[in-house]
C-alpha positions as CSV (number, residue, x, y, z in Angstrom):
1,X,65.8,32.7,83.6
2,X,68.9,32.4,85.6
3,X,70.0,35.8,84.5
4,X,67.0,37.4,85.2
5,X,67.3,35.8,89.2
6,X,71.5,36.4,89.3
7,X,70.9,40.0,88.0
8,X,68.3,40.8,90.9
9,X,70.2,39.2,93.9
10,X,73.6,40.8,92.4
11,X,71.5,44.1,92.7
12,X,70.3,43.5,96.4
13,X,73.7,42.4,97.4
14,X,75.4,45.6,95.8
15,X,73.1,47.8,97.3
16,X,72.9,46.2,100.8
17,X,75.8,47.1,103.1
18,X,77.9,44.4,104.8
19,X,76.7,45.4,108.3
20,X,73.2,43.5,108.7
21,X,73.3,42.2,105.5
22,X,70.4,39.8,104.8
23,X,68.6,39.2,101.3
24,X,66.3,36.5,101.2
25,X,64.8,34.6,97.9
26,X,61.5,33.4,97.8
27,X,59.8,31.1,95.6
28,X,56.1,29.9,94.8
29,X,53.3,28.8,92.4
30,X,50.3,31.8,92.6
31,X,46.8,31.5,89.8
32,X,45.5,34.6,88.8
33,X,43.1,35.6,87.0
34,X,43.0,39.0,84.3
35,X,42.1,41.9,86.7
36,X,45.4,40.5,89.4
37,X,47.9,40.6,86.4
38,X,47.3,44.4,86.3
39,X,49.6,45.5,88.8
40,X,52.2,43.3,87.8
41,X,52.3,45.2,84.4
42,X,52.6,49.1,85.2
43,X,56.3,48.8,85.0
44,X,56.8,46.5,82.5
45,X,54.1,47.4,80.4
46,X,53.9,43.5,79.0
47,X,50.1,42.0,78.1
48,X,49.8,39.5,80.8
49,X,46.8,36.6,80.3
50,X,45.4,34.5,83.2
51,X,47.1,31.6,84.5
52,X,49.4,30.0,86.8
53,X,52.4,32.0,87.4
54,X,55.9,31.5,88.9
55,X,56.6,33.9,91.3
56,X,60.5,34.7,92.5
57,X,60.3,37.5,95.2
58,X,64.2,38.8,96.5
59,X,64.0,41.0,99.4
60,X,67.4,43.0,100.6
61,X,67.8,45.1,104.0
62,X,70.1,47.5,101.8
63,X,69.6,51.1,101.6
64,X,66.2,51.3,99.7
65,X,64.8,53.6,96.9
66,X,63.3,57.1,97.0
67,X,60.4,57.1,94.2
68,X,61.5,58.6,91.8
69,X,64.9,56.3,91.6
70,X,62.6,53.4,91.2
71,X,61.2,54.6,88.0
72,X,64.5,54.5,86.6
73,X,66.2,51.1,88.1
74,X,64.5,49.3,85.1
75,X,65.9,52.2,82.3
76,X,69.7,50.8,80.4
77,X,72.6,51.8,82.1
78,X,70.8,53.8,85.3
79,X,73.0,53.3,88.3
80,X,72.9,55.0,91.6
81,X,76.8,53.5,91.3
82,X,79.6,54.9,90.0
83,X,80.9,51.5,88.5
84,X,79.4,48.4,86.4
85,X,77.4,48.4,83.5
86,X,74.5,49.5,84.8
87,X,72.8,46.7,82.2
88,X,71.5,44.4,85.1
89,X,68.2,44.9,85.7
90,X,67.3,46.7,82.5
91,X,68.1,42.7,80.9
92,X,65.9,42.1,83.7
93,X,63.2,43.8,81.8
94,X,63.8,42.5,79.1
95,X,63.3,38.8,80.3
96,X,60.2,39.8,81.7
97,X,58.8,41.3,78.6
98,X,60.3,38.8,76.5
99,X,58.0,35.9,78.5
100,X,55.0,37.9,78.7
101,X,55.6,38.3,82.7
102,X,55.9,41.4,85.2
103,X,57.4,42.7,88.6
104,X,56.4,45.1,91.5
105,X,58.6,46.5,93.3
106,X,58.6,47.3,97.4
107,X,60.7,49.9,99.0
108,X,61.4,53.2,100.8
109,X,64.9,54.2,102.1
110,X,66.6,52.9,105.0
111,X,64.2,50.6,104.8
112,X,65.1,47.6,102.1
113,X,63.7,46.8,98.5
114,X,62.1,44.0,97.8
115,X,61.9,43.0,93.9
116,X,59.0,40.4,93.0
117,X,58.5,38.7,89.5
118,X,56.2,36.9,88.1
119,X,57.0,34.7,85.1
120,X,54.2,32.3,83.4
121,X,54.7,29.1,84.2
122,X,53.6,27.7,80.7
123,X,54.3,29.4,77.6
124,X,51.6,31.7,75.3
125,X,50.7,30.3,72.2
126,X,52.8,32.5,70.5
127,X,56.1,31.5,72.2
128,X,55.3,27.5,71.6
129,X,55.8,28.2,68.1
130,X,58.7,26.4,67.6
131,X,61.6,26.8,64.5
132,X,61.8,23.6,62.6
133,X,64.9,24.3,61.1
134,X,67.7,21.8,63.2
135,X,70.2,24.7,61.9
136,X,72.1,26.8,64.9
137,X,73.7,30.3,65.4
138,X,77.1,30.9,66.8
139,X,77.3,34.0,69.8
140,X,80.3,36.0,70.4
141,X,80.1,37.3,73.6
142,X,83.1,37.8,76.8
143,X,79.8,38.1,79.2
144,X,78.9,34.7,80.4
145,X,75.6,35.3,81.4
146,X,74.9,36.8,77.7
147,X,75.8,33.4,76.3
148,X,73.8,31.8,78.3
149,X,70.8,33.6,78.3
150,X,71.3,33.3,74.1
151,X,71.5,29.5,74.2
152,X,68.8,28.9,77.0
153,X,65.8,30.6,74.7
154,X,67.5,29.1,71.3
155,X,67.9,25.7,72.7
156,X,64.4,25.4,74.3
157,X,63.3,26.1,70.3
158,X,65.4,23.3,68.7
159,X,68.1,25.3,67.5
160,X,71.8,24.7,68.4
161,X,73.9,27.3,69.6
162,X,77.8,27.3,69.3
163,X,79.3,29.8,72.0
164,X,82.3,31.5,72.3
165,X,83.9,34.3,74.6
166,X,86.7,34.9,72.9
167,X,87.8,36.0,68.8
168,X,90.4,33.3,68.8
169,X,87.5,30.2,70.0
170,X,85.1,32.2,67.7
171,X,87.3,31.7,64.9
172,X,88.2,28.2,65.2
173,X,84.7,26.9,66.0
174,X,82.8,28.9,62.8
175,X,85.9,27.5,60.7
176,X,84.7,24.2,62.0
177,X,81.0,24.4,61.8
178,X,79.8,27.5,59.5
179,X,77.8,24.7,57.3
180,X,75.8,24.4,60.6
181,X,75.6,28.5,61.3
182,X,72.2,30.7,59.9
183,X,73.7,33.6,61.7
184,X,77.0,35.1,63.7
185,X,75.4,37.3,66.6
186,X,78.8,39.5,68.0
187,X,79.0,42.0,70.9
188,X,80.9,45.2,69.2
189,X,83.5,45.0,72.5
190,X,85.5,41.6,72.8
191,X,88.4,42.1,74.2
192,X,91.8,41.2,72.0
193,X,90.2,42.5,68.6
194,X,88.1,45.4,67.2
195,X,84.7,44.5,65.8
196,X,85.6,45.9,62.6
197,X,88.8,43.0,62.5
198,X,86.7,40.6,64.0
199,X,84.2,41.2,61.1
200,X,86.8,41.0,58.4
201,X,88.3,37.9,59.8
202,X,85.0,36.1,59.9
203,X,84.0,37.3,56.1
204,X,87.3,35.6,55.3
205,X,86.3,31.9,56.7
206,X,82.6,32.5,54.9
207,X,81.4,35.6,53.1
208,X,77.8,34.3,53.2
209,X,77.1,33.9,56.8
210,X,74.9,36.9,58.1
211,X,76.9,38.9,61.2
212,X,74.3,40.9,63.5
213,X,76.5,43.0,65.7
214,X,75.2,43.6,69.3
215,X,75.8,45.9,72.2
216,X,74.0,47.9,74.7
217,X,74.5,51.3,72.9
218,X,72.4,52.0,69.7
219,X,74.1,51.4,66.6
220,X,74.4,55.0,66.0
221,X,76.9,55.0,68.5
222,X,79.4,52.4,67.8
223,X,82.6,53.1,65.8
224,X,82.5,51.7,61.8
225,X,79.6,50.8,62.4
226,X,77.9,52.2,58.8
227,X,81.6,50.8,56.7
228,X,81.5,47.4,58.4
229,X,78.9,46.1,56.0
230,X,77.2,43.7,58.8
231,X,73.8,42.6,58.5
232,X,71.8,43.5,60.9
233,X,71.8,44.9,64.7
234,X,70.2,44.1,67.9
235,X,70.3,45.8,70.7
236,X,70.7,44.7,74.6
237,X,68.9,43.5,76.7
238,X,67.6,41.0,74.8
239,X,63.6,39.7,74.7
240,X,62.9,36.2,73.8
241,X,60.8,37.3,71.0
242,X,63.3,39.8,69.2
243,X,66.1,36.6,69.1
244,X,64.2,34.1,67.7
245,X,62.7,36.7,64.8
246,X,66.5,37.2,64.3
247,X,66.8,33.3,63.2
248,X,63.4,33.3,60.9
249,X,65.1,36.1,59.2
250,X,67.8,34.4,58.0
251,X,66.6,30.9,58.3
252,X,64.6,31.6,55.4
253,X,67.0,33.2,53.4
C-alpha cells in the first residue's frame, strides 16, 4: 500500500511544475454498494463486491492529461518523460488489481489531475486464505520500494521474507538461512553482477532452492534467459494474488 500512494504523489510531483505547485492527499472511509463500484473498474477492469472502501484521492495543479494520454498512464513503461522507468503507476495497477480495488481518474490540460483509489478496507474471502507453512522467501531487488511491497503482502500471510539489495547481502544471508527459503525471487538487473553469475553463484550455496527471475520486460527479452536453467518468471508490476501462488507452488514441492 505505500507503493501504490508514493508512486501516485511521485507522479503528481513530476508532472506539476515548481511555479504554483500544490498536490494535495486526501483520505476517507466511503460504503458502496454493487452498482457505485462500476465506475471505479473501467480502468482497472478488477471485480469489485460491495463494502466499505478506503478511499486515497491525490490531486496535483501540474500540467494535466489530454484523453487519450490517460488511457495509457496505467500501460508499463508509458511516460510522457524522457527519463525513469516509466513502471510507476503501471505497479500502481497492479496493487489495485491485486486487492480487488479501482481508480478514476480527473483531468484536462492546464488544468491538474486528480488520481482517486479505492482499496477495500477488509480483505475478500479469497485473499484471507492464508499459507500455513511458517517457511519464507528471500528477494533480490536494488529497488526499495520492490522489497517492500514483496515483504508487506508475504508478511501479512505468515510467511517471512529475507531481503536484500545487493548480490554480495544476497549471498551471505541465503548462505545463512537457505534451510528457511521455499524460493529466491531476483530482478535480472542488480547492479555489480549479471543475472546469469548471480544464478550460478546462488546454485553453488544450494542447488535445490527454486530461483524465479523478475523484471519488468517479458522473459523473451532478457539475455540467457532460456540457458540459465531458472525456475520460473514473474513479471512486474506485481498483484498480490500472482506472489503468493508463486509460494504454494513451491511450498508444496
Amino acid at each position: 500500500m505505500k507503493q501504490l500512494i508514493v508512486n501516485i504523489i511521485t507522479n503528481a510531483i513530476e508532472a506539476t511544475p515548481e511555479k504554483n505547485k500544490s498536490i494535495d492527499v486526501r483520505t476517507t472511509m466511503r460504503l458502496m454498494d454493487q452498482s457505485q463500484t462500476e465506475e471505479w473498474t473501467v480502468i482497472s477492469k478488477t471485480t469489485m463486491t460491495a463494502g466499505e472502501y478506503v478511499i486515497i484521492e491525490v490531486e496535483d495543479t501540474g500540467i494535466g492529461m489530454t484523453d487519450d494520454v490517460q488511457q495509457k498512464i496505467f500501460d508499463p513503461f508509458f511516460s510522457t518523460k524522457f527519463t525513469g522507468r516509466g513502471l510507476g503507476l503501471s505497479a500502481v495497477m497492479g496493487i489495485l488489481q491485486g486487492h480487488h480495488g479501482g481508480v478514476i481518474v480527473h483531468s484536462a490540460p492546464n488544468t491538474g489531475t486528480t488520481i482517486t483509489v479505492a482499496i477495500p478496507a477488509y480483505r475478500t474471502e479469497q485473499a484471507k486464505e492464508t499459507i500455513h507453512r511458517k517457511t519464507g522467501i528471500m528477494t533480490i531487488d536494488d529497488d526499495v520500494l520492490n522489497l517492500e511491497l514483496v515483504r508487506d503482502i508475504y508478511e501479512s500471510e505468515g510467511v517471512a521474507v529475507f531481503s536484500s539489495s545487493t548480490v554480495a547481502d544476497a549471498l551471505s544471508v541465503f548462505k545463512e538461512h537457505q534451510t528457511n527459503i521455499v524460493f529466491i525471487l531476483l530482478d535480472v538487473n542488480i547492479p555489480g553482477s549479471s543475472c546469469k553469475e548471480t544464478v550460478y553463484r546462488l546454485r553453488e550455496i544450494n542447488k535445490r532452492i527454486p530461483i524465479v527471475l523478475t523484471s519488468g520486460l517479458p522473459s523473451d527479452s532478457i539475455e540467457d534467459f532460456s540457458v540459465m536453467a531458472v525456475d520460473d518468471f514473474l513479471q512486474k508490476p506485481y498483484t498480490s494474488d500472482a506472489l503468493i501462488e508463486m509460494f504454494k507452488k513451491f511450498s508444496a514441492h
